[in-house]
C-alpha positions as CSV (number, residue, x, y, z in Angstrom):
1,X,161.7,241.0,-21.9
2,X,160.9,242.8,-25.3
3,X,157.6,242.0,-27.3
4,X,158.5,241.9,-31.2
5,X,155.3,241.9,-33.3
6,X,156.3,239.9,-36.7
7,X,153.3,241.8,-38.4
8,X,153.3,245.7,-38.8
9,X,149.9,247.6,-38.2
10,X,148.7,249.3,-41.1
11,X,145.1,250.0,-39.8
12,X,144.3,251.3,-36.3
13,X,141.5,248.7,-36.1
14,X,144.3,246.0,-36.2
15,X,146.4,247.4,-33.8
16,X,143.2,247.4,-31.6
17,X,143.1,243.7,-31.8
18,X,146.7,242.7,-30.3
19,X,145.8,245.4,-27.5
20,X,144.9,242.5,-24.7
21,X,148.6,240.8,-25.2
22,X,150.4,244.1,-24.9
23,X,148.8,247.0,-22.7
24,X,146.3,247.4,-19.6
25,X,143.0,248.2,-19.5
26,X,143.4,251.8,-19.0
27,X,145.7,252.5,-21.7
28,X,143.1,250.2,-23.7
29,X,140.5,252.8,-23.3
30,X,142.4,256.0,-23.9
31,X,143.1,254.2,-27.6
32,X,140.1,253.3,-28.0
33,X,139.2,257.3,-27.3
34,X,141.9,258.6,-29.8
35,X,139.6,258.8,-32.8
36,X,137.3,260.9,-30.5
37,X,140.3,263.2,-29.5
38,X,141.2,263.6,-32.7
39,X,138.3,266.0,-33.4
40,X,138.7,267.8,-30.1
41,X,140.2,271.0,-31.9
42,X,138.1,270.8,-35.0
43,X,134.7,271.3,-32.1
44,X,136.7,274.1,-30.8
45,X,137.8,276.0,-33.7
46,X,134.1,275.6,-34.8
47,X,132.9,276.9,-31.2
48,X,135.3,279.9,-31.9
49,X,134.5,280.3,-35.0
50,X,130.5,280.8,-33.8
51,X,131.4,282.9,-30.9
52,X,133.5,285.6,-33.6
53,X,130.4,285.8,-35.5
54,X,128.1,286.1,-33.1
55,X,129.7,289.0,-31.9
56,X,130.3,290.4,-35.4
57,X,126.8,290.4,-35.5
58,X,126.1,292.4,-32.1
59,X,128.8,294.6,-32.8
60,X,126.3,295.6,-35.8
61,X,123.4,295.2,-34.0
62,X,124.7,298.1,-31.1
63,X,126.8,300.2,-33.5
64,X,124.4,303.5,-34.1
65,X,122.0,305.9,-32.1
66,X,119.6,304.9,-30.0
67,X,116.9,307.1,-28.5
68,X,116.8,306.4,-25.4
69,X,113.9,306.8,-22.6
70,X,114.7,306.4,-18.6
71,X,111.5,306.5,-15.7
72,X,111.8,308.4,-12.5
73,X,110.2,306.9,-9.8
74,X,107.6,309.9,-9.6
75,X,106.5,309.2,-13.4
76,X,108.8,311.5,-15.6
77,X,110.3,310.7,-18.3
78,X,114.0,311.9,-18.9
79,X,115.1,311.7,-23.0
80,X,118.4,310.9,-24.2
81,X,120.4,309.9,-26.9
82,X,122.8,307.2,-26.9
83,X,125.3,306.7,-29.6
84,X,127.5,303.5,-30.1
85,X,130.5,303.0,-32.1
86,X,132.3,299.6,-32.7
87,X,135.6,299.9,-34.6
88,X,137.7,296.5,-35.3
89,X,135.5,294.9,-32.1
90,X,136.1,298.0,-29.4
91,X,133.1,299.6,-28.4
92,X,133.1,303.7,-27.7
93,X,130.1,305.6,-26.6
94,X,128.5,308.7,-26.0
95,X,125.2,310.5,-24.2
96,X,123.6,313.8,-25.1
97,X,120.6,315.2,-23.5
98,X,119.2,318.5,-23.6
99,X,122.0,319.6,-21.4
100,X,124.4,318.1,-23.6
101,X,127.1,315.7,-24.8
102,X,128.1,313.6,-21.4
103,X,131.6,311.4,-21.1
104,X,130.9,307.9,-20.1
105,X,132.5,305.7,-17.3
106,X,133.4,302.0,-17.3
107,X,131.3,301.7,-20.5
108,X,131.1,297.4,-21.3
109,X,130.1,295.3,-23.7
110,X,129.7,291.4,-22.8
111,X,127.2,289.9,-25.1
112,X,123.7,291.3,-25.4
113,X,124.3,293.4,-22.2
114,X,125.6,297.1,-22.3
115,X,126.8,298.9,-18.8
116,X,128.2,301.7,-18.2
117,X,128.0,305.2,-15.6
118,X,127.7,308.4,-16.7
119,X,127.3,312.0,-14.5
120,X,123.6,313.3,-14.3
121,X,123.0,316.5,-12.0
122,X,125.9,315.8,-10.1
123,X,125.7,312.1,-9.1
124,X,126.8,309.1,-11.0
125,X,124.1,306.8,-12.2
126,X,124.5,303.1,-13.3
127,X,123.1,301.6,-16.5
128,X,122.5,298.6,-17.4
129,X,121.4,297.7,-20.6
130,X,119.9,294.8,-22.5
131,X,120.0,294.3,-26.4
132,X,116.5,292.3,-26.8
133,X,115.4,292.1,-30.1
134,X,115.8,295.8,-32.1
135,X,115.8,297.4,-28.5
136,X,117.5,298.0,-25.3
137,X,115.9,297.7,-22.3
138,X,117.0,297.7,-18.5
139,X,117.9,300.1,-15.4
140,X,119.3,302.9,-14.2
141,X,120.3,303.5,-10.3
142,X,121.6,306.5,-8.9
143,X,121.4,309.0,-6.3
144,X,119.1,306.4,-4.1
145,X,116.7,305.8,-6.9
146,X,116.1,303.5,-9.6
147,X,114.2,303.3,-12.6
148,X,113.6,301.5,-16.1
149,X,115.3,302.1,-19.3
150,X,114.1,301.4,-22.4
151,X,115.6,302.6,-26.3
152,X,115.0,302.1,-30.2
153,X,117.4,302.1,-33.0
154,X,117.2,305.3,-34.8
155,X,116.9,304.9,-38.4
156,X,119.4,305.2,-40.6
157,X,119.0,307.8,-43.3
């Protein structure tokens, strides 16, 4: 049996009202939800949208030196600098101490939280960092120790 409508629907509001002679309840509600998934995409792009900025804005925040402090369990302090490059959203980075320029291992980014390990006297020693406000703060472990970690921004000249 086909249904001919005599009238043609120029409003969606109109087609709404012949629903109960023509569909079933489910399909009802999934057109009454249309207008509500028509925006669906618009919400994402706008989610993506936030999310690119937001880590534009880290990526500036990180980028630089950073002089960094790290506390031995017996109360020592060990200096060092940490330098971080972000070019076209990839992160590269460096340590020097006073015994020099290290190489970094499995150096991340995700967020506001840096990790990465890098060679100290023989052992490899796990950072984990924290971008909280102008500063980094977090841990090391190594070597069957661990400690805080805490850095500022250097200024720029």
């Amino acid at each position: 049996m086909n249904f001919m409508f005599p009238v043609k629907f120029y409003t969606f509001s109109a087609a709404l009202e012949v629903l109960p002679l023509c569909v079933s309840g489910r399909l009802k509600k999934m057109i009454r939800l249309y207008p509500l998934l028509r925006i669906l995409p618009i919400l994402g792009a706008l989610v993506f949208a936030y999310q690119q900025g937001s880590a534009a804005q880290n990526g500036a925040a990180l980028s630089g030196d950073w002089k960094m402090v790290s506390f031995s369990p017996d109360g020592g302090e060990i200096a060092w600098r940490l330098t971080i490059r972000n070019q076209d959203g990839k992160y590269s980075a460096a340590v020097a101490s006073e015994e020099g320029e290290t190489s970094l291992k499995d150096f991340k980014v995700e967020g506001d939280d840096i990790s990465f390990h890098v060679p100290y006297q023989g052992d490899d020693y796990a950072i984990n960092l924290k971008l909280s406000g102008e500063k980094l703060v977090g841990t090391w472990s190594g070597n069957g120790d661990t400690g805080d970690t805490k850095g500022e921004k250097v200024a720029t000249r």
